[in-house]
C-alpha positions as CSV (number, residue, x, y, z in Angstrom):
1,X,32.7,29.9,5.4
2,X,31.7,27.9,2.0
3,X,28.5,28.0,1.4
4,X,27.8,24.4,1.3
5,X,29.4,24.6,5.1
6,X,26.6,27.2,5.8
7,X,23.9,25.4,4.5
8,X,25.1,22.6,6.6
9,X,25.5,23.9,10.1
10,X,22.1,25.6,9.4
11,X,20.3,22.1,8.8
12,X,21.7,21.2,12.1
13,X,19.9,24.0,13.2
14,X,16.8,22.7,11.5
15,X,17.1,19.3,13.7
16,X,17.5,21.8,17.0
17,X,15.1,23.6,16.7
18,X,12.7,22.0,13.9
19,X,12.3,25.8,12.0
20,X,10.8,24.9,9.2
21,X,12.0,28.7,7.7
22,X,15.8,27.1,7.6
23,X,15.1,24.6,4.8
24,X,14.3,27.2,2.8
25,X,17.2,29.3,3.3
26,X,19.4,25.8,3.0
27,X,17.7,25.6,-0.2
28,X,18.6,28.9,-1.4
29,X,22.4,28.1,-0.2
30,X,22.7,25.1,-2.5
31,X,21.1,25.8,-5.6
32,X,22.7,24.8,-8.5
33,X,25.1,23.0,-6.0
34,X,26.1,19.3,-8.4
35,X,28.4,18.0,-5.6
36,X,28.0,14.7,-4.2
37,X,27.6,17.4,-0.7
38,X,25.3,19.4,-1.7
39,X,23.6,16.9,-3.3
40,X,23.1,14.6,-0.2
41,X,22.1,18.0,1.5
42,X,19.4,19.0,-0.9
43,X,17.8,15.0,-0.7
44,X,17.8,15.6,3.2
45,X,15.7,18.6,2.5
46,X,13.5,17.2,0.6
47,X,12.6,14.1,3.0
48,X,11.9,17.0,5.2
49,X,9.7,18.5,3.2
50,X,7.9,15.3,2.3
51,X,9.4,15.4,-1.5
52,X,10.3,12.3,-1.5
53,X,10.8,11.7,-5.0
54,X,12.6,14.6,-5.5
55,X,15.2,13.3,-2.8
56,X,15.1,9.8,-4.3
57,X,16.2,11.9,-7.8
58,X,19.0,14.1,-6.1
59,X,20.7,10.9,-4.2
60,X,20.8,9.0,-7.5
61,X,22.5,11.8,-9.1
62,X,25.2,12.1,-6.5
63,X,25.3,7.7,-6.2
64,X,26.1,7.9,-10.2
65,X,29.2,10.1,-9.1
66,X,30.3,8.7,-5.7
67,X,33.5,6.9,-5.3
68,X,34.1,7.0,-2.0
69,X,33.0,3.9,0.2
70,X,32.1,6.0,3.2
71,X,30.0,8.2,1.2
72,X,28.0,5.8,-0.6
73,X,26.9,4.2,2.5
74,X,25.7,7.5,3.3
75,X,23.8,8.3,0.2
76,X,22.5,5.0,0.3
77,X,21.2,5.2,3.9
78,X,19.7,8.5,3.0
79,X,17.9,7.0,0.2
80,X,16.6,4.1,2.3
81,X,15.0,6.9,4.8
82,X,13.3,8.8,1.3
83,X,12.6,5.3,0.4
84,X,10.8,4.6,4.1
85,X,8.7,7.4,4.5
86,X,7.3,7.1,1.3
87,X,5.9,4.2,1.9
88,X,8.2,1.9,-0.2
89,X,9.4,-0.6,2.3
90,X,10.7,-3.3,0.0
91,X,13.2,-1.1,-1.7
92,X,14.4,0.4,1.3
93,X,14.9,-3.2,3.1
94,X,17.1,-4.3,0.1
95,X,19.3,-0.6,0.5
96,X,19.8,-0.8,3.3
97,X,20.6,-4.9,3.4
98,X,23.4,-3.6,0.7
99,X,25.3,-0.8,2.6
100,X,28.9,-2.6,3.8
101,X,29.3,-3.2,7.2
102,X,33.2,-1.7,7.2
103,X,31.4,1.9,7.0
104,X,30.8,4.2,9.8
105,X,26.8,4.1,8.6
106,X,26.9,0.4,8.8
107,X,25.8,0.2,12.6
108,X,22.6,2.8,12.2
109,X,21.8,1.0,9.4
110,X,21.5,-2.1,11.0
111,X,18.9,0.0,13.7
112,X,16.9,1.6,11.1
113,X,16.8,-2.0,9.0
114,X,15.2,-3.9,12.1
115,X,12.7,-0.9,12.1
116,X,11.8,-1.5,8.5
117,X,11.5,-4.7,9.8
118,X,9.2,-4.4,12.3
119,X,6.7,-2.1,10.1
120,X,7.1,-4.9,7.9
121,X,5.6,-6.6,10.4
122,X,5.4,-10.8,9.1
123,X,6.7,-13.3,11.1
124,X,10.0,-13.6,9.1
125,X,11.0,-10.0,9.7
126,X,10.1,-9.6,12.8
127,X,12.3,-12.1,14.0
128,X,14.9,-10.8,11.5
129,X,14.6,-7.6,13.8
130,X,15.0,-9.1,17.0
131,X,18.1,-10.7,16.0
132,X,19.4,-7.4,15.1
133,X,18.4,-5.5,18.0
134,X,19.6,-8.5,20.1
135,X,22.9,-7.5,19.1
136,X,23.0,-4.3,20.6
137,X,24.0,-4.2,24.2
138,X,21.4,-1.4,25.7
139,X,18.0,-2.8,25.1
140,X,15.7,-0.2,23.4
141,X,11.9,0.5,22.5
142,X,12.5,-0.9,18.9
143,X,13.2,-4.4,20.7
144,X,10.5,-4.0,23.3
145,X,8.2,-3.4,20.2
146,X,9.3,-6.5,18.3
147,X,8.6,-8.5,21.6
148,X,5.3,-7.7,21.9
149,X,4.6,-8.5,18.0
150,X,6.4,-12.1,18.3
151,X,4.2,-12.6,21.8
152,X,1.4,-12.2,19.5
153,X,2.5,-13.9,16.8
154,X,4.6,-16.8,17.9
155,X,5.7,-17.4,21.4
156,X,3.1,-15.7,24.0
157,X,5.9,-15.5,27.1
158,X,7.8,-12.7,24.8
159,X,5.4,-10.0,26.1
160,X,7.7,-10.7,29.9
161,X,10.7,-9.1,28.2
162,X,8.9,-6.0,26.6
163,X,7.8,-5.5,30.1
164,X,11.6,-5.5,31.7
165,X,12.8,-2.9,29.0
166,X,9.4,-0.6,28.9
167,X,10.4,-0.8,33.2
168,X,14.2,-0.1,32.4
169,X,13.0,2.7,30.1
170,X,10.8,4.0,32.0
171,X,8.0,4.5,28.9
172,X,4.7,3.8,30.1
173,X,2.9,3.4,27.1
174,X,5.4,0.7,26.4
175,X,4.4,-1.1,29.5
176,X,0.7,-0.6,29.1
177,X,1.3,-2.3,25.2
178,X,3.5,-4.9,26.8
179,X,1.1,-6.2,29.6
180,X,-2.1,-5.9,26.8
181,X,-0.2,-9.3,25.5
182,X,-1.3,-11.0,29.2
183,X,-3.7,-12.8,29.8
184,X,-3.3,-12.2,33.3
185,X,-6.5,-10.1,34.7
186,X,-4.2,-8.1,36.8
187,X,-2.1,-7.2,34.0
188,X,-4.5,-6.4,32.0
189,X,-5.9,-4.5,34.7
190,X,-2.6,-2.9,35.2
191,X,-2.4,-1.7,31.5
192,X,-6.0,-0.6,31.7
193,X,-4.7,1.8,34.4
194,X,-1.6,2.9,32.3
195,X,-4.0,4.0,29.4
196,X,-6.7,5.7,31.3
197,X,-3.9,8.2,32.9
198,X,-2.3,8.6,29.4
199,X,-5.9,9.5,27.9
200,X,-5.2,6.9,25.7
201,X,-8.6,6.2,24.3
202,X,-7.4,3.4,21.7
203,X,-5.4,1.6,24.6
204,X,-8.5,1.9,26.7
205,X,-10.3,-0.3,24.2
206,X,-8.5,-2.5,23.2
207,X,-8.0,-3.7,27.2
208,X,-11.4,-3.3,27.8
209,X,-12.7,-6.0,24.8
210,X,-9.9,-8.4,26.1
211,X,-11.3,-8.3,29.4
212,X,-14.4,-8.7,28.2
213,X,-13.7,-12.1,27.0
214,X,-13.5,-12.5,31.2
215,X,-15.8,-10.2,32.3
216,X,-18.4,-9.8,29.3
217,X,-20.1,-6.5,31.5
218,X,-17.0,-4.6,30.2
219,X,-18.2,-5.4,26.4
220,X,-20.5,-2.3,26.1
221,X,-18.1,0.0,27.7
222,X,-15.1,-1.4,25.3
223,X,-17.3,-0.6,22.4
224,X,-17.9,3.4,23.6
225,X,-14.7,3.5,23.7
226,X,-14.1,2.3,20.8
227,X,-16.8,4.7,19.0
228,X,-14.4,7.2,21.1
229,X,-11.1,6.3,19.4
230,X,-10.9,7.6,15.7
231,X,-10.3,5.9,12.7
232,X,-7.4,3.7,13.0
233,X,-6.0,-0.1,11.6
234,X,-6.2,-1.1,15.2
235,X,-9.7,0.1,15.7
236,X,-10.3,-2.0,12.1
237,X,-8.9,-5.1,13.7
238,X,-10.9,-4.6,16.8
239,X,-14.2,-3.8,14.9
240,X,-13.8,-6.8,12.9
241,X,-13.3,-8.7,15.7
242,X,-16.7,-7.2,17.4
243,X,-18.5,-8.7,14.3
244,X,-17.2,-12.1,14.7
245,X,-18.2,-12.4,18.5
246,X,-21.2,-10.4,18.3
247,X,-22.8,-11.1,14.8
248,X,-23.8,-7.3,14.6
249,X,-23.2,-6.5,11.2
250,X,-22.7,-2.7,11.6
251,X,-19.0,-3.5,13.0
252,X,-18.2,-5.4,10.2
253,X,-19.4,-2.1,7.7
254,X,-17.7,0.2,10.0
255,X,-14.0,-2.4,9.9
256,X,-14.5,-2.2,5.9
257,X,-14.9,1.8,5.9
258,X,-11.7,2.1,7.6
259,X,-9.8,-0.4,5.4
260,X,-11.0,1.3,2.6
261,X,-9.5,4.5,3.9
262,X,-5.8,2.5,4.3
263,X,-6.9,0.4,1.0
264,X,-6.2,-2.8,3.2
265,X,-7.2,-5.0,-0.5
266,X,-6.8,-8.0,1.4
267,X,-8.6,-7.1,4.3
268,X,-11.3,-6.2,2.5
269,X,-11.5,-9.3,-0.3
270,X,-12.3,-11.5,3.3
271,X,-14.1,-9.1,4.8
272,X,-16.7,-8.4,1.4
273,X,-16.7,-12.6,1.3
274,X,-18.0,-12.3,4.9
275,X,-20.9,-9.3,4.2
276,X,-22.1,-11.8,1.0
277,X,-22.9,-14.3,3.4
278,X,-25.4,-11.7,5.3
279,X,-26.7,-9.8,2.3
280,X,-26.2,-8.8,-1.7
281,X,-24.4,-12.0,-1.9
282,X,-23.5,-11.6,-5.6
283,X,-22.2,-7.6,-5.7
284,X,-20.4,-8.2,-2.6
285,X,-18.6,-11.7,-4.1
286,X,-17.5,-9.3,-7.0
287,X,-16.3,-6.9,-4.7
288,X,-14.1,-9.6,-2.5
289,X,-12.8,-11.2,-5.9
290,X,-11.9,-7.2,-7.5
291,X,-10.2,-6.7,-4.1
292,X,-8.3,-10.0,-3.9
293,X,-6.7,-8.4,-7.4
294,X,-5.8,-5.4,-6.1
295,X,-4.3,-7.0,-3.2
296,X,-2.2,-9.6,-6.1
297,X,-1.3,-6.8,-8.0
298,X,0.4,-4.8,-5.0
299,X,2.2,-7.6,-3.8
């Protein structure tokens, strides 16, 4: 057996069993290795890793030699999925846009553009998404997920049809997400449930403030939970959220730490514009203006 055969069989060992020891003897396999093969392997290795550049390098090398159809979609997809997990979401929507649809990557591509899509996460590619994953005939989480982001967005009755696929799927968490897009009590209730027996502390909270609306009793306990959760965007949203109904301003300092942490710029130029009105009116103006530039300059 070739070598690059060996190094190949044992990264399908790697995805078995995810042995982490593997990559490094797949490494050792391929070294030196220029083919468009081995070159392919070594980016997958590195996406593994988390060297993302170094796999963005390696497929570029192989794409400059490719002449193959088949293996250019390939190298392409793989540099979409580098391209993803490092964060770089534009670039990786216009790949994977590009691969052909005659190749045998075409139709994963089409899955793993809807899910760039959806952590995309505007109006606009979100429903790009849905018409993709519309097209497939087994309905799947990725679908369920873009329901409940268009209920919330756009058309409130979408959260119905996240609900028959979390049920078809059987994925509880789903569901719970699903009916947190009611404004039903008893779904809401129902998803409170869901979270509790998952231990899902974030879930918890974020049903407990919306009932509050209802039932404002259930504010102080949505709020320990909330203490309860972690640092998270959703926690952030929630926080923020807390200020506006309550006024208190420490919920509003504690929604700006976390977006600080996730350097949310634009979050934090309204959010800065908001604390000016309650104290240090001009250092926290400069603040909102230096990150409304941040926020330009990233788009």
């Amino acid at each position: 057996m070739l070598d690059i055969e060996k190094a190949y069989k044992l990264y399908s060992d790697y995805k078995k069993t995810g042995n982490r020891e593997l990559l490094s003897k797949i490494e050792e396999l391929i070294k030196g290795d220029s083919s468009i093969q081995g070159l392919n392997l070594l980016a997958l290795v590195y996406i593994e890793k988390g060297k993302y550049n170094d796999a963005i390098n390696a497929l570029d090398i192989a794409l400059k030699k490719v002449k193959d159809d088949e293996d250019k979609a390939t190298l392409l997809f793989n540099k979409a999925l580098a391209l993803f997990r490092k964060g770089d979401l534009d670039s990786s929507y216009e790949i994977l846009k590009s691969i052909p649809s005659r190749t045998s990557v075409y139709a994963h591509s089409r899955r793993f553009l809807a899910q760039v899509c959806i952590k995309k996460g505007d109006l606009r590619h979100l429903e790009e998404a849905r018409q993709i994953l519309e097209s497939f005939d087994i309905p799947n989480e990725d679908l369920a997920v873009t329901y409940i982001l268009l209920s919330r967005l756009k058309d409130k009755s979408l959260y119905k049809k996240a609900v028959e696929i979390a049920k078809s799927i059987k994925n509880e968490k789903l569901l719970a997400e699903a009916l947190l897009s009611s404004d039903d009590e008893k779904e809401l209730e129902e998803a409170l449930e869901i979270f509790r027996k998952l231990n899902d502390v974030n879930g918890e909270a974020k049903v407990l403030y919306k009932l509050s609306l209802k039932k404002p009793e259930l504010l102080y306990e949505a709020i320990q939970r909330l203490e309860e959760s972690g640092e998270s965007r959703e926690r952030q949203t929630l926080l923020y959220e807390l200020y506006k109904r309550t006024g208190i301003l420490n919920f509003l300092k504690e929604a700006i730490k976390i977006a600080e942490k996730y350097n949310d710029y634009l979050f934090l130029a309204r959010s800065y514009v908001e604390l000016s009105k309650k104290e240090n009116e001009l250092e926290n103006l400069r603040k909102a203006v230096l990150f409304y530039e941040k926020y330009v300059e990233s788009l």
